[in-house]
N, CA and C atoms as an extended XYZ file, in Angstrom:
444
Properties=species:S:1:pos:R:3:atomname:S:1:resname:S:1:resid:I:1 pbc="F F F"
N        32.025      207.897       87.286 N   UNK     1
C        33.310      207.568       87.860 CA  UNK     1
C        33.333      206.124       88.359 C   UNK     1
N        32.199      205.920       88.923 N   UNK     2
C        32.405      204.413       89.432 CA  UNK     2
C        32.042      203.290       88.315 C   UNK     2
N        31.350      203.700       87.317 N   UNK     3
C        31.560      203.180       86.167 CA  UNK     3
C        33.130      202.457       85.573 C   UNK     3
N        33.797      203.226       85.815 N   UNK     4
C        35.283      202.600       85.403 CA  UNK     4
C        35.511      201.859       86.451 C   UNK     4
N        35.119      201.521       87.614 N   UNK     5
C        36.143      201.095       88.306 CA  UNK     5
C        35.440      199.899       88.331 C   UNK     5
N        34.088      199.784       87.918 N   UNK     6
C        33.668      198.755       87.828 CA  UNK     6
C        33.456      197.373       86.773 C   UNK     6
N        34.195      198.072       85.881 N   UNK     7
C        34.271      197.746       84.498 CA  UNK     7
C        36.060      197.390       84.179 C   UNK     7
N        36.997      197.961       85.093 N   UNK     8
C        38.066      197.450       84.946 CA  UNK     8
C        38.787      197.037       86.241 C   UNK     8
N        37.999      196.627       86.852 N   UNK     9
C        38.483      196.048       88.672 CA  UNK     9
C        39.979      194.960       88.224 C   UNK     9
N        39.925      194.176       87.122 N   UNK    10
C        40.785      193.244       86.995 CA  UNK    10
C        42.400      194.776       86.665 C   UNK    10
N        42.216      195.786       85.879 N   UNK    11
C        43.294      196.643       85.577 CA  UNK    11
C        43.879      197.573       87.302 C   UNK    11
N        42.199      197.491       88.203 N   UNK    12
C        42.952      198.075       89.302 CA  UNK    12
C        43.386      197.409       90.511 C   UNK    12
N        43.104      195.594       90.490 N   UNK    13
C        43.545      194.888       91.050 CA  UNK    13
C        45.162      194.505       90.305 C   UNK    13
N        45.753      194.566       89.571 N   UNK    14
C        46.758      194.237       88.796 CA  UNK    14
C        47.697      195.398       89.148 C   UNK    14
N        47.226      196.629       89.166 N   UNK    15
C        48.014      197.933       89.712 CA  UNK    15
C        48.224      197.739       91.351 C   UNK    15
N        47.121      196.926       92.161 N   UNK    16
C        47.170      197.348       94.186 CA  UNK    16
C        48.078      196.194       94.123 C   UNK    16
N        48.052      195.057       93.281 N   UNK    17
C        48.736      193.977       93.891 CA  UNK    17
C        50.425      193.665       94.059 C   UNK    17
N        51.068      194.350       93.087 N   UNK    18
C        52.580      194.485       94.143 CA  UNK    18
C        52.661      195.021       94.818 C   UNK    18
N        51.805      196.344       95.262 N   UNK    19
C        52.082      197.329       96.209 CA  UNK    19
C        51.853      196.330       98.019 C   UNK    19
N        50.785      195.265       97.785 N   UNK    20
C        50.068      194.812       98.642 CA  UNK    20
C        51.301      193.648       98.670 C   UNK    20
N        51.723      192.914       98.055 N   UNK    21
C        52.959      192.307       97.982 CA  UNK    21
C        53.870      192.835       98.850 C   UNK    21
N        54.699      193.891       98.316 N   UNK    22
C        55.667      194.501       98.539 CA  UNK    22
C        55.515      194.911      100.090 C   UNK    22
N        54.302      195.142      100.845 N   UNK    23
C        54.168      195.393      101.898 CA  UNK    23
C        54.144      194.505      103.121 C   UNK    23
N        53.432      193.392      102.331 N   UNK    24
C        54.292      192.161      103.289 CA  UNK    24
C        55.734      191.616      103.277 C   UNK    24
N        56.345      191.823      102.290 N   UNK    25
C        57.799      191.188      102.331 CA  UNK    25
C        58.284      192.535      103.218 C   UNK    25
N        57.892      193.688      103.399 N   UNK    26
C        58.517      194.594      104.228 CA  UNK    26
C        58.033      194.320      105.480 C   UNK    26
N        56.448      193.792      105.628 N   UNK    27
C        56.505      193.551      107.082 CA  UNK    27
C        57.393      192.345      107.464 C   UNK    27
N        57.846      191.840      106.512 N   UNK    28
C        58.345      190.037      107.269 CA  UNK    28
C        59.107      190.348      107.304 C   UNK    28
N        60.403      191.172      106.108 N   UNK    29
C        61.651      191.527      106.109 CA  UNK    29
C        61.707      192.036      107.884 C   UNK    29
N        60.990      192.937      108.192 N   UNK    30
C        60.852      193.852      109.240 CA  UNK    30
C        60.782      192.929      110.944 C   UNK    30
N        60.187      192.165      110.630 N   UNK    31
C        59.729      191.273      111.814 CA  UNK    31
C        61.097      190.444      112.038 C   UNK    31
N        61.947      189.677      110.618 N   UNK    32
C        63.171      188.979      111.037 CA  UNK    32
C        64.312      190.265      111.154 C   UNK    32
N        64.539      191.688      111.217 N   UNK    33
C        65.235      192.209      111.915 CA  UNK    33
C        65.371      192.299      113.251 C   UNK    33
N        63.766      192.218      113.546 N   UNK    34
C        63.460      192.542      115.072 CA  UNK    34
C        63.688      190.523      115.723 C   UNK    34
N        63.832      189.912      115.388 N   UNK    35
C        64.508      188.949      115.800 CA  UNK    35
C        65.783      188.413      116.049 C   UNK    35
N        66.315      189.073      114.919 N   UNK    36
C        67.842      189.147      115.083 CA  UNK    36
C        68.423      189.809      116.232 C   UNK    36
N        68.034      190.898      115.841 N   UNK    37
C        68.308      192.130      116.858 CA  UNK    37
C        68.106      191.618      118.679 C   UNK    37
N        66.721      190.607      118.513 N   UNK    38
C        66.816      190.009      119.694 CA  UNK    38
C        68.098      188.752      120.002 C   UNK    38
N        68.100      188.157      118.961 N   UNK    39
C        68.788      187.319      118.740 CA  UNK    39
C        70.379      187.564      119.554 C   UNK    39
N        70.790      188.976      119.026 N   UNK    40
C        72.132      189.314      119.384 CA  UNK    40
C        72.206      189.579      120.471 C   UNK    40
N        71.280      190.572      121.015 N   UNK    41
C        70.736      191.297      122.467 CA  UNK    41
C        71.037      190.087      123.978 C   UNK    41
N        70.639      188.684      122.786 N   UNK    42
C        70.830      187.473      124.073 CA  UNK    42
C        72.188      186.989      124.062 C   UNK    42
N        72.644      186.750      122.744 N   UNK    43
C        74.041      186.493      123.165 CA  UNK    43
C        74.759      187.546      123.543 C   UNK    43
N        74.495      188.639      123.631 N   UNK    44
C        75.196      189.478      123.861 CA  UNK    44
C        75.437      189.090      126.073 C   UNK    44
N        74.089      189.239      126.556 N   UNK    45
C        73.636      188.884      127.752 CA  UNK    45
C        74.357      188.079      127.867 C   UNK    45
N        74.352      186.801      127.498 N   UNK    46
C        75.123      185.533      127.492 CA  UNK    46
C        76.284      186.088      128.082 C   UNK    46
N        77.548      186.611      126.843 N   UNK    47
C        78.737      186.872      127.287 CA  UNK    47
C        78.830      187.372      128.238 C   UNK    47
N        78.358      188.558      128.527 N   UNK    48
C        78.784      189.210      129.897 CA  UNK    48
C        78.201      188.790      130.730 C   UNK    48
N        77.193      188.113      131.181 N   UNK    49
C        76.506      187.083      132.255 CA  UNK    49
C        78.002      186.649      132.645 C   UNK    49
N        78.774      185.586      131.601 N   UNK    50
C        79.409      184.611      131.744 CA  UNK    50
C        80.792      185.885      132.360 C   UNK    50
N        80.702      186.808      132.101 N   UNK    51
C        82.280      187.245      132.495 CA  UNK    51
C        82.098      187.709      134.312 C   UNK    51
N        80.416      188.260      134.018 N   UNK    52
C        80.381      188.606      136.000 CA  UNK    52
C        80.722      187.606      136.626 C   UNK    52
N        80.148      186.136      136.067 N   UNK    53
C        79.759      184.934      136.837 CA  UNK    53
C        81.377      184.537      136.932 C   UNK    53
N        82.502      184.383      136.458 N   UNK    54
C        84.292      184.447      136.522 CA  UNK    54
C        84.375      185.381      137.333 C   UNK    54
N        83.884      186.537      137.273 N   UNK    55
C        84.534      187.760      138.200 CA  UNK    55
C        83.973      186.988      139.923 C   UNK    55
N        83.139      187.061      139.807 N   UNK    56
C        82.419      186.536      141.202 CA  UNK    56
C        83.080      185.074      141.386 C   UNK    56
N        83.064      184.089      140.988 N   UNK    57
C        83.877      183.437      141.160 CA  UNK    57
C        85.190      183.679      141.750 C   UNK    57
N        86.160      184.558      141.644 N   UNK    58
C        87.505      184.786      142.069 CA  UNK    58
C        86.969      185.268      142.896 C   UNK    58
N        85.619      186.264      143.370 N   UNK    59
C        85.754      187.521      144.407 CA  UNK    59
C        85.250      186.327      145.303 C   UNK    59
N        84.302      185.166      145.373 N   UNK    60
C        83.862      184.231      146.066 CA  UNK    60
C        85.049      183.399      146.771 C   UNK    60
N        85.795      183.332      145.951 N   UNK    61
C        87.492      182.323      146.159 CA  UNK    61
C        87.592      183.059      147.331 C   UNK    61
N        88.311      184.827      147.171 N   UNK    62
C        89.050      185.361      148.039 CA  UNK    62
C        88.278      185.508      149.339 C   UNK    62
N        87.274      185.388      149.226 N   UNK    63
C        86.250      185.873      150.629 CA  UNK    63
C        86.171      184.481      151.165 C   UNK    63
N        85.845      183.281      150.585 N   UNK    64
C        85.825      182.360      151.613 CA  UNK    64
C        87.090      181.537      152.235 C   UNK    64
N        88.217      181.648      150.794 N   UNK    65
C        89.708      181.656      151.354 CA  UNK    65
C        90.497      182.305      152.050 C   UNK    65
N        90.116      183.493      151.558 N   UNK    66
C        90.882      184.111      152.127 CA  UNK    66
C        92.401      184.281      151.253 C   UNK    66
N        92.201      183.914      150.056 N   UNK    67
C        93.622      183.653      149.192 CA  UNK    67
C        92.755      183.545      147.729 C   UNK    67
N        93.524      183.285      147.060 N   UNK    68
C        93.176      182.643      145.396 CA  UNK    68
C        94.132      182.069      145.020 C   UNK    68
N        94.059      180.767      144.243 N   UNK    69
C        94.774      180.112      143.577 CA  UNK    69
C        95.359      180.341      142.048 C   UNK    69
N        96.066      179.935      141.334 N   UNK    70
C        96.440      180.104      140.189 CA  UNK    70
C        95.423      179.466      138.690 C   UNK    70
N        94.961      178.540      139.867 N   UNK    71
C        93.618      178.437      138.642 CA  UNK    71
C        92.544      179.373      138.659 C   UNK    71
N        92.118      180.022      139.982 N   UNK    72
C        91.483      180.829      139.848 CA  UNK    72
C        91.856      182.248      139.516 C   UNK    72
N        93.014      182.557      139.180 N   UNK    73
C        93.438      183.745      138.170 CA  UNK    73
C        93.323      183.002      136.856 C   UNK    73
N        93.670      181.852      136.763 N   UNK    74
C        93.628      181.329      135.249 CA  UNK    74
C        91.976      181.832      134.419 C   UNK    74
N        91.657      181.119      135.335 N   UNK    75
C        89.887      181.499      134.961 CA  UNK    75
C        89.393      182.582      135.013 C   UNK    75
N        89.748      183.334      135.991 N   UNK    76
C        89.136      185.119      135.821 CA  UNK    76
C        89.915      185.656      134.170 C   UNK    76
N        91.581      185.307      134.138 N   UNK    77
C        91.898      185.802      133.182 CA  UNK    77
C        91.470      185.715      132.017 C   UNK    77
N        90.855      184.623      131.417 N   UNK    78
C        89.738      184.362      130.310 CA  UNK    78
C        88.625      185.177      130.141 C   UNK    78
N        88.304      185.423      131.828 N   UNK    79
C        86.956      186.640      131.151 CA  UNK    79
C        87.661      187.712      131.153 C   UNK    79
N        88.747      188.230      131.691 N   UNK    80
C        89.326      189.651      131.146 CA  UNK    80
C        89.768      190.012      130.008 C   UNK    80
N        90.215      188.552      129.064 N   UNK    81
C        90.351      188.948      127.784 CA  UNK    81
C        89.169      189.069      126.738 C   UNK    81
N        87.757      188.129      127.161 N   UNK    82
C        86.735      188.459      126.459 CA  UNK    82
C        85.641      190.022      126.607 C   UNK    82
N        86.273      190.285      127.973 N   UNK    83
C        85.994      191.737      128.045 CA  UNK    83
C        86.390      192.928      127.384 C   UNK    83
N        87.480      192.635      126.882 N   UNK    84
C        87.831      193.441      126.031 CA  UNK    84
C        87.005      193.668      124.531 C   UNK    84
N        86.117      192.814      124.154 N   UNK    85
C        85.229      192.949      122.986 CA  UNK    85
C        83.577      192.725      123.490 C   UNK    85
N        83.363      192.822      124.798 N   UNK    86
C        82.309      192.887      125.170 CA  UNK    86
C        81.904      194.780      126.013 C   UNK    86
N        82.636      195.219      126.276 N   UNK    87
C        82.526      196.073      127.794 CA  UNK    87
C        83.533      197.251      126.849 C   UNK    87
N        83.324      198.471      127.752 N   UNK    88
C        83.720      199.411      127.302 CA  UNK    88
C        84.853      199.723      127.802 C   UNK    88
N        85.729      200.556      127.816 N   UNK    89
C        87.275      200.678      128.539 CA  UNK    89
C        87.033      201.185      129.996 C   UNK    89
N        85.858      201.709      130.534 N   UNK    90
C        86.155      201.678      132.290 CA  UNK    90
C        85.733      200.197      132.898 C   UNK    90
N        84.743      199.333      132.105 N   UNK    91
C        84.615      198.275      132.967 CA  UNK    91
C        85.789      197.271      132.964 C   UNK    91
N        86.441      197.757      131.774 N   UNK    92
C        87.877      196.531      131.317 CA  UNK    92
C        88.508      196.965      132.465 C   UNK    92
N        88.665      198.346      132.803 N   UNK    93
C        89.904      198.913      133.773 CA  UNK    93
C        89.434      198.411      135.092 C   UNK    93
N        88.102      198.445      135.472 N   UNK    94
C        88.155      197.621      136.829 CA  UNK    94
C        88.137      196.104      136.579 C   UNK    94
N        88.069      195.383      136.106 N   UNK    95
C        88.875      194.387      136.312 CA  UNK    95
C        89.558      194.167      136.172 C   UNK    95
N        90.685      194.769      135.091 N   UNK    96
C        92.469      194.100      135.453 CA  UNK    96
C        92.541      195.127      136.079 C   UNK    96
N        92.281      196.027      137.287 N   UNK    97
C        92.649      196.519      138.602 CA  UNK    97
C        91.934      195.472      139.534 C   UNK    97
N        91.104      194.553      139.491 N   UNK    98
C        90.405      193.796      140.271 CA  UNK    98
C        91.403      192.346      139.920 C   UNK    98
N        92.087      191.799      138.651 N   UNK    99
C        92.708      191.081      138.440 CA  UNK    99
C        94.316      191.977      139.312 C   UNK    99
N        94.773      192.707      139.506 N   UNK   100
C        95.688      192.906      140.498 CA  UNK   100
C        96.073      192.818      141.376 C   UNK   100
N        94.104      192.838      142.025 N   UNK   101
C        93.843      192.945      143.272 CA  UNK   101
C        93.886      191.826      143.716 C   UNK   101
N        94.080      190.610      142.802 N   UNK   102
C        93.741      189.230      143.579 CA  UNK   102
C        95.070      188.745      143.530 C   UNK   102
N        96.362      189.094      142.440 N   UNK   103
C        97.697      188.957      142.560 CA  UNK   103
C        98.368      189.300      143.866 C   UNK   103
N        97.797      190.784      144.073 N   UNK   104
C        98.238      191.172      145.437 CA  UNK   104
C        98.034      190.471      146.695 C   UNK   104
N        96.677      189.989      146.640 N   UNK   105
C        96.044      189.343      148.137 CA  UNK   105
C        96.811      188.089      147.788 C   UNK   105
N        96.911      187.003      146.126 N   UNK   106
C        97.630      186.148      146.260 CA  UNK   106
C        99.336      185.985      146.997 C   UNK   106
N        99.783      187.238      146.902 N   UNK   107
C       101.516      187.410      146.688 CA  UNK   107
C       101.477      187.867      148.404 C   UNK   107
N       100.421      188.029      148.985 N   UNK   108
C       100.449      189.079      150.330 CA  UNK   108
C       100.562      187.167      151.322 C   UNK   108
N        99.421      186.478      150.794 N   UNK   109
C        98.907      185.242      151.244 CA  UNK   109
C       100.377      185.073      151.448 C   UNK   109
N       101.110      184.431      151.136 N   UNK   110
C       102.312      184.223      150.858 CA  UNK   110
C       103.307      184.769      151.562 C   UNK   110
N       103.445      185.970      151.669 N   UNK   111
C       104.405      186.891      152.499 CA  UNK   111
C       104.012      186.632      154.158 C   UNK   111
N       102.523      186.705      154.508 N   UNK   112
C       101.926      187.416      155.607 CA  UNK   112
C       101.155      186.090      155.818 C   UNK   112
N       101.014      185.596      157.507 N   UNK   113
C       100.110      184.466      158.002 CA  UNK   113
C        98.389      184.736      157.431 C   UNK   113
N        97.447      184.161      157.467 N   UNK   114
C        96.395      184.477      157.199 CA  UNK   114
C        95.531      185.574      158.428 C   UNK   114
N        95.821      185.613      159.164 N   UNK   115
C        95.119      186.733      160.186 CA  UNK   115
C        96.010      187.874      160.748 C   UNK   115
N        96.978      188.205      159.620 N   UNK   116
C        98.236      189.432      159.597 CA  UNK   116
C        97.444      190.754      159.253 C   UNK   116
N        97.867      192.035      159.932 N   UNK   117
C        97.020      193.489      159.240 CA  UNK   117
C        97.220      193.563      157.856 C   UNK   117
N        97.971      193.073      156.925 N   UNK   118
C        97.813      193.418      156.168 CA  UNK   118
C        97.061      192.620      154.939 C   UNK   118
N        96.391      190.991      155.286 N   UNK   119
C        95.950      190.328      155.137 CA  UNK   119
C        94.213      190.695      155.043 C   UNK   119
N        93.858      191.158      156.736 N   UNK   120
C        92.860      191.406      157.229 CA  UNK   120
C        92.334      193.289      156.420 C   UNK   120
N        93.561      194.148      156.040 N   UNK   121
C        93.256      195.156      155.140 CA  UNK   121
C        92.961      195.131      153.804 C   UNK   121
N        93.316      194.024      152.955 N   UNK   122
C        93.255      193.433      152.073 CA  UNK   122
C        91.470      193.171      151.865 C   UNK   122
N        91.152      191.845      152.602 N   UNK   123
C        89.847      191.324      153.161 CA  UNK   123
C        88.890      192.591      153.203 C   UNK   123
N        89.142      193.346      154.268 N   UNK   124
C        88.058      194.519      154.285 CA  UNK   124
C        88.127      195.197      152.589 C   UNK   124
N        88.875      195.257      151.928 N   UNK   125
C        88.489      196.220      150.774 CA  UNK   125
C        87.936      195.337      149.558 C   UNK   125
N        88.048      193.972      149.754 N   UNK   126
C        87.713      193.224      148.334 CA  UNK   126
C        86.175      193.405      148.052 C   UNK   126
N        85.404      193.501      149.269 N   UNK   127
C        83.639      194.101      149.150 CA  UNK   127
C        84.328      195.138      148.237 C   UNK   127
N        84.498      196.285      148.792 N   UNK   128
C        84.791      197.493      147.602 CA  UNK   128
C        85.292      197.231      146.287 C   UNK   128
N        85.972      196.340      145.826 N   UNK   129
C        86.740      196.095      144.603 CA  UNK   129
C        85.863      195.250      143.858 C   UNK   129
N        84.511      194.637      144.764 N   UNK   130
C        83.855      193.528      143.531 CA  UNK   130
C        82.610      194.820      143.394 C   UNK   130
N        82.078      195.246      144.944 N   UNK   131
C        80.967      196.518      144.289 CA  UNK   131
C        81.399      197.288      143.259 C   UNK   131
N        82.312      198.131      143.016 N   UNK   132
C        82.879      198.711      141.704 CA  UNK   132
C        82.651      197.792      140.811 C   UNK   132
N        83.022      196.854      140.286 N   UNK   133
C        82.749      195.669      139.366 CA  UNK   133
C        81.021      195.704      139.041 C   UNK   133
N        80.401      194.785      139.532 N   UNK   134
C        79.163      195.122      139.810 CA  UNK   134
C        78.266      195.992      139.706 C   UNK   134
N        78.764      197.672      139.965 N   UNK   135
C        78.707      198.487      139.519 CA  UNK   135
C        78.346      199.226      137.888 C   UNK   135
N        79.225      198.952      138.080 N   UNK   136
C        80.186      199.169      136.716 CA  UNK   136
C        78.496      198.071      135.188 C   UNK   136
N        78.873      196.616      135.512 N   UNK   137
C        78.523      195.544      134.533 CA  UNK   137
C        77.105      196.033      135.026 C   UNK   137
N        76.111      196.282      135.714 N   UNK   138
C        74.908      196.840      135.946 CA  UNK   138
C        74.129      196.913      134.857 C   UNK   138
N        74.397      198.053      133.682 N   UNK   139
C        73.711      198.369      132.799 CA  UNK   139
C        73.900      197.812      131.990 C   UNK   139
N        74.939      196.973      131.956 N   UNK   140
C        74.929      195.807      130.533 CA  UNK   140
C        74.230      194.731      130.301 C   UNK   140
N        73.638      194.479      132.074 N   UNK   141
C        73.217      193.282      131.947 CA  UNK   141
C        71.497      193.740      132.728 C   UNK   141
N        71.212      194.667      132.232 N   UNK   142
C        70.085      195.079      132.636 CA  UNK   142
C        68.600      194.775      131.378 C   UNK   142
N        67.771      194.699      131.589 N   UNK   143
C        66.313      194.575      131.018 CA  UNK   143
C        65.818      195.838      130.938 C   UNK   143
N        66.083      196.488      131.172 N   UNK   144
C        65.236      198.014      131.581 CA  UNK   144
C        64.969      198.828      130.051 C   UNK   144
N        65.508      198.494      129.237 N   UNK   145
C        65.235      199.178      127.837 CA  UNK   145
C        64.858      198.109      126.842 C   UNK   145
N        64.184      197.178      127.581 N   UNK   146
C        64.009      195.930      126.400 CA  UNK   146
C        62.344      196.405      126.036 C   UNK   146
N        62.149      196.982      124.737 N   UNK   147
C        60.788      196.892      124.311 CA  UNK   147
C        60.266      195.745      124.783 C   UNK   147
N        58.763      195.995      124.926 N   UNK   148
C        57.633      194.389      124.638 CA  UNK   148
C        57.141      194.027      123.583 C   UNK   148
């Protein structure tokens, strides 16, 4: 038996060698999926990084103003529309309920002096309206299932 194999090594090297081929273009094929895949995983991070970092921004406005401006709805409103192809339909819903919430405190600013009850009721709940937020974007922007 080992007679043949020794006598035609060139017929059974000619048979292992696409197989041995073929197994590296599957490991490499294999290795640039798992890059991509990282690849997307970061921009993915990226976007919604960038939509908390707008959300916090407005919730930062209203807490140290005490108000928000129209640029700063301008700018939250940009990440509420890219949320819509990033985030799933409850995190979209707390923020244009969190984009309401800053119309309201804007339109209240306006009606009511800055140290009015209904100013100061406003103030106490915006902690609650950005924790929901926060909440909510948690697992999107988490590491916790990233293989090594």
């Amino acid at each position: 038996m080992w007679c043949w194999l020794s006598t035609n090594w060139l017929e059974l090297l000619k048979a292992i060698g696409p197989t041995i081929i073929a197994s590296i273009v599957a490991y490499v094929a294999w290795q640039q999926w798992q890059v991509n895949r990282t690849a997307l995983r970061e921009k993915l991070f990226d976007r919604r990084l960038r939509i908390y970092e707008q959300t916090r921004q407005l919730y930062v406005a209203m807490a140290e103003k005490r108000n928000c401006s129209d640029e700063d709805l301008r700018d939250f409103e940009s990440a509420l529309v890219a949320s819509t192809f990033l985030y799933k339909k409850d995190v979209q819903d707390l923020l244009i309920r969190f984009r309401e919430f800053a119309q309201h405190y804007q339109s209240a600013n306006v009606q009511f002096t800055k140290d009015s009850y209904e100013i100061n009721k406003l103030a106490e709940s915006l902690d609650a309206e950005f924790l929901a937020i926060v909440t909510a974007i948690r697992p999107y922007l988490s590491f916790d299932n990233i293989r090594k």
